[in-house]
C-alpha positions in Angstrom: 0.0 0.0 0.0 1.6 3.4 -0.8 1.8 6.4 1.5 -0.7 8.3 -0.7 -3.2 5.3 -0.2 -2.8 5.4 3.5 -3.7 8.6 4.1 -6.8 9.4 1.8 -8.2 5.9 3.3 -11.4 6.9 5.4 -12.8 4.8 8.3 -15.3 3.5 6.1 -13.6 2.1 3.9 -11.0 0.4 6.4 -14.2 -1.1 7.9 -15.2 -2.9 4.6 -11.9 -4.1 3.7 -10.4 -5.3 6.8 -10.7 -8.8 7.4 -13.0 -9.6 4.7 -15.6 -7.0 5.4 -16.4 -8.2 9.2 -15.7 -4.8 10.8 -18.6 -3.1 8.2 -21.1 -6.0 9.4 -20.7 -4.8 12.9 -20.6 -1.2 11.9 -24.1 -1.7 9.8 -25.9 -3.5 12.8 -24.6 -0.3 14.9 -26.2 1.7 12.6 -29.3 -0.1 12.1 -29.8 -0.2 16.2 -29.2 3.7 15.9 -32.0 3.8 13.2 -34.5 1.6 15.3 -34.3 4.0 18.0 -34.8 7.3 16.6 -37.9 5.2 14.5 -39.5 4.6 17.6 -38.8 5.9 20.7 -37.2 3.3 23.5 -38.0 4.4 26.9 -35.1 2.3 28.4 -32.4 3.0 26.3 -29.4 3.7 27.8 -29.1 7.6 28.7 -25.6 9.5 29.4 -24.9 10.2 33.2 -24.5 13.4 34.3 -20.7 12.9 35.6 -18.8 10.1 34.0 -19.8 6.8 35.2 -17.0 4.8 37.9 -19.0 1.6 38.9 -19.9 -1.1 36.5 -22.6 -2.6 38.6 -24.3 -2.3 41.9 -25.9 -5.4 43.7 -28.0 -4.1 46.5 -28.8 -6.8 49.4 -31.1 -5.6 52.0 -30.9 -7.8 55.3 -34.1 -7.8 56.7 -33.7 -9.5 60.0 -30.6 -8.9 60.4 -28.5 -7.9 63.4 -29.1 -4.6 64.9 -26.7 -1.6 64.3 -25.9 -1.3 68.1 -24.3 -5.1 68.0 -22.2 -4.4 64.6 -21.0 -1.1 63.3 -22.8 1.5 65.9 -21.3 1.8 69.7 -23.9 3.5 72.0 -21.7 4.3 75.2 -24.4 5.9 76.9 -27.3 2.9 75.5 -24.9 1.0 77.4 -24.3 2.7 80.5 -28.4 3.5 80.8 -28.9 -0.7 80.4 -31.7 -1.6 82.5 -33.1 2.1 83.4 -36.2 3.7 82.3 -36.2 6.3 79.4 -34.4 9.4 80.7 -37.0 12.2 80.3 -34.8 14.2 78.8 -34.7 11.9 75.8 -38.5 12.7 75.2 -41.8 11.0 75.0 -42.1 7.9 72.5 -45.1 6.3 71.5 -44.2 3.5 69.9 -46.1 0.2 70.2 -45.1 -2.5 72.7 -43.2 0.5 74.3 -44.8 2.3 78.0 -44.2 3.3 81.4 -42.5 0.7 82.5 -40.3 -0.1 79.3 -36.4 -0.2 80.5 -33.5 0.2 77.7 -31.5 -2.5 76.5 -27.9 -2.3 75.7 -25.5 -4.2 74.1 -23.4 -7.3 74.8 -20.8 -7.1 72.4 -17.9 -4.9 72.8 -16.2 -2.7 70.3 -12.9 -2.0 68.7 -11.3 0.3 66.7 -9.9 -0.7 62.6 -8.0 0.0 60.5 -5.6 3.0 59.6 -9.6 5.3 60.2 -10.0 3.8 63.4 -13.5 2.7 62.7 -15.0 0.9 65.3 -16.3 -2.8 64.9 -18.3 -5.2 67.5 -17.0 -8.6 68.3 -19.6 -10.3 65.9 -17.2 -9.6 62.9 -13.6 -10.5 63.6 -12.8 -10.8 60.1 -14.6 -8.0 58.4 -12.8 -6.0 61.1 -9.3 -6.7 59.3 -10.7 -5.5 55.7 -12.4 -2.3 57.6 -10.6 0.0 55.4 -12.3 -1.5 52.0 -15.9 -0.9 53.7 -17.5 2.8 53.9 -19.7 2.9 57.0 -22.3 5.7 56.9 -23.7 6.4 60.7 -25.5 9.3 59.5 -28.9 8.0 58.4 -32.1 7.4 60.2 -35.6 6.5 60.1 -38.8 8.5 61.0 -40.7 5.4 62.4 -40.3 2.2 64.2 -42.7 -0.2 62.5 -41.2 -2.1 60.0 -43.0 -1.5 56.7 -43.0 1.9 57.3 -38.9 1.6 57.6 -38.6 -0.6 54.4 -41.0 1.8 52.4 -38.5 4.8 53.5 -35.2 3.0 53.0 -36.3 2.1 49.8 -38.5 5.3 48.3 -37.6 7.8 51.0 -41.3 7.8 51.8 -43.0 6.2 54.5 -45.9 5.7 52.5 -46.2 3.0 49.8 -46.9 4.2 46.1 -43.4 6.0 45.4 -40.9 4.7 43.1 -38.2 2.7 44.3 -34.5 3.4 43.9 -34.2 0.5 41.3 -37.3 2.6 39.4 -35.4 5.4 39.7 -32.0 4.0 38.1 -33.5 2.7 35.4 -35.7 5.7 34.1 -32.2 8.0 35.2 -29.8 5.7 33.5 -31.9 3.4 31.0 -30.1 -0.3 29.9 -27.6 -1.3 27.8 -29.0 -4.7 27.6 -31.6 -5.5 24.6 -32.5 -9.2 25.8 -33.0 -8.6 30.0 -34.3 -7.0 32.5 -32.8 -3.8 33.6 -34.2 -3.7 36.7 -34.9 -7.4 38.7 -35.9 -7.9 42.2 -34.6 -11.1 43.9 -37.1 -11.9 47.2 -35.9 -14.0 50.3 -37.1 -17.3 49.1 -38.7 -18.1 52.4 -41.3 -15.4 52.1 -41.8 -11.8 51.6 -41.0 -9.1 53.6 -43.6 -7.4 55.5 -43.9 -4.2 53.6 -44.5 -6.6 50.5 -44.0 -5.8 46.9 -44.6 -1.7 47.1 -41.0 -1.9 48.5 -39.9 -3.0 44.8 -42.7 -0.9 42.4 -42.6 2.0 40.2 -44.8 3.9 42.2 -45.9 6.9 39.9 -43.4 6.6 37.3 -44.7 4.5 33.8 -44.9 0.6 34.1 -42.1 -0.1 31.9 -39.8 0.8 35.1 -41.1 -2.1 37.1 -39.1 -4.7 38.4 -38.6 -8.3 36.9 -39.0 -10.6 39.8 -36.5 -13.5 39.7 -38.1 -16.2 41.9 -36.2 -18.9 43.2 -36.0 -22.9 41.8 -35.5 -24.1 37.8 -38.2 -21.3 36.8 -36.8 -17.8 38.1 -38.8 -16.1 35.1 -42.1 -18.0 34.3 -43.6 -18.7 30.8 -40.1 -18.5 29.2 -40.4 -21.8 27.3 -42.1 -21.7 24.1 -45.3 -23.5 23.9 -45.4 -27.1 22.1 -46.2 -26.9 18.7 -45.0 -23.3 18.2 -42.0 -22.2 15.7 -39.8 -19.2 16.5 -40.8 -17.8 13.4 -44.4 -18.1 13.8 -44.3 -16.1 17.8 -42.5 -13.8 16.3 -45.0 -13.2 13.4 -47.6 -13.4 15.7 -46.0 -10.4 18.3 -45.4 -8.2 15.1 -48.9 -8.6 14.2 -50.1 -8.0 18.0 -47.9 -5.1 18.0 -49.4 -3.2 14.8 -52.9 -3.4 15.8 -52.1 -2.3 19.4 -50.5 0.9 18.0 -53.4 1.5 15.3 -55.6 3.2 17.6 -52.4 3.8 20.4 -52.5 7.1 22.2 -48.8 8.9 22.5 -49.5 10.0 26.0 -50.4 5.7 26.8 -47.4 4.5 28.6 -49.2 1.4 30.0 -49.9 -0.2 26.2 -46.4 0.8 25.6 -44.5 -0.7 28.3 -47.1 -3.8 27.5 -45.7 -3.8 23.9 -41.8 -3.3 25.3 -42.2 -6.4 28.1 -43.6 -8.7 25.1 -40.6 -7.5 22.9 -38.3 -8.3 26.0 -39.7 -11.8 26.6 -39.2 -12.7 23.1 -35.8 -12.1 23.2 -35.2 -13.4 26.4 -36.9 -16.8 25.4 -34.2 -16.6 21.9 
């Protein structure tokens, strides 16, 4: 190849010559994607943050049941100095159920350390976590504005106390959007032994369209149900019959109707999660 060559070569035509024309097959189904969304508009498309992005993926466990914060991360000198007495009443009145007159506080058992080159200070109950202490952020700072448990789940994970406002998951997923086409962007794992008390408004999209509810993954062979295709049914025949379903539905579709069009996106997705 001369020198001249090299440098009047554009991208595009590296792309269809390099080896054997693979790099334009990829280019044109880039291309094509890029057409299919600006054809018709995909809600969960993958949007740009607003600061450049530092975590690939974020797995959020939520322990319900687990120990309390007093036994493990939180040291409450005075808690445990008061052990036994009634409710100074300097701390103020609570009315909180099971709680009265006669109610005494409880302290801890477990005594505390300090970590680390921070110092941070760790209960007996995790000798090992202790030594990695550095690696953890521990945030002391939040609290909850009631007692009863549904009413703590629904604010850890809406900010409300309320049921009926989107969840954090909700919220990522209209923010950020997906890069998948063939999952879920957003799935919800439950304790397999049973829900929690605050129940599935913990999870939901609250206010925000349908298409930003959770997939739930339930546990066993089947964590997605109705994936197989039925007996008797060709690939090429569902999919005839979904394209068909799809162009009556948006015949008579309303723009504003987000409900019909998260319908038509969650068929879309099952097909290709079935493939």
């Amino acid at each position: 190849m001369s020198e001249h060559s090299r440098i009047t070569r554009n991208r595009r035509e590296f792309l269809c010559d390099a080896c054997c024309g693979f790099g334009s097959l990829a280019f044109g189904a880039m291309l094509q994607q890029e057409a299919a969304r600006a054809a018709s508009y995909n809600p969960l498309a993958p949007k740009p943050p607003h600061m450049k992005a530092k975590a690939k993926a974020v797995v959020f466990l939520f322990l319900a049941g687990g120990p309390s914060q007093v036994d493990t991360f939180d040291p409450k000198p005075l808690l445990n100095k008061l052990d036994g007495q009634k409710r100074p009443e300097s701390f103020g009145e609570a009315k909180y159920q099971f709680v009265n007159a006669d109610s005494r506080l409880l302290g801890t058992k477990r005594t505390f350390r300090r970590y680390g080159k921070n110092g941070v200070e760790v209960s007996d109950l995790f000798p090992h976590l202790a030594e990695c202490i550095d690696d953890i952020a521990v945030i002391r700072s939040c609290w909850g504005d009631m007692v009863v448990h549904s009413a703590a789940q629904y604010q850890l994970f809406s900010g409300r106390i309320i049921p009926g406002f989107p969840s954090m998951g909700s919220w990522t997923l209209y923010g950020l959007g997906t890069e998948s086409e063939s999952l879920p962007g957003y799935v919800v794992m439950p304790d397999p032994l049973g829900a929690l008390e605050a129940g599935a408004p913990m999870y939901s999209n609250g206010f925000l369209p349908s298409v930003y509810q959770p997939t739930m993954f339930r546990p066993g062979d089947k964590p997605v149900l109705n994936l197989e295709m039925p007996k008797g049914t060709t690939v090429e025949g569902r999919r005839k019959m979904l394209d068909s379903l799809r162009t009556l539905n948006e015949l008579d579709m309303r723009p504003e109707d987000a409900e019909l069009s998260a319908r038509l996106t969650s068929y879309d997705l099952a097909f290709k999660m079935k493939m």
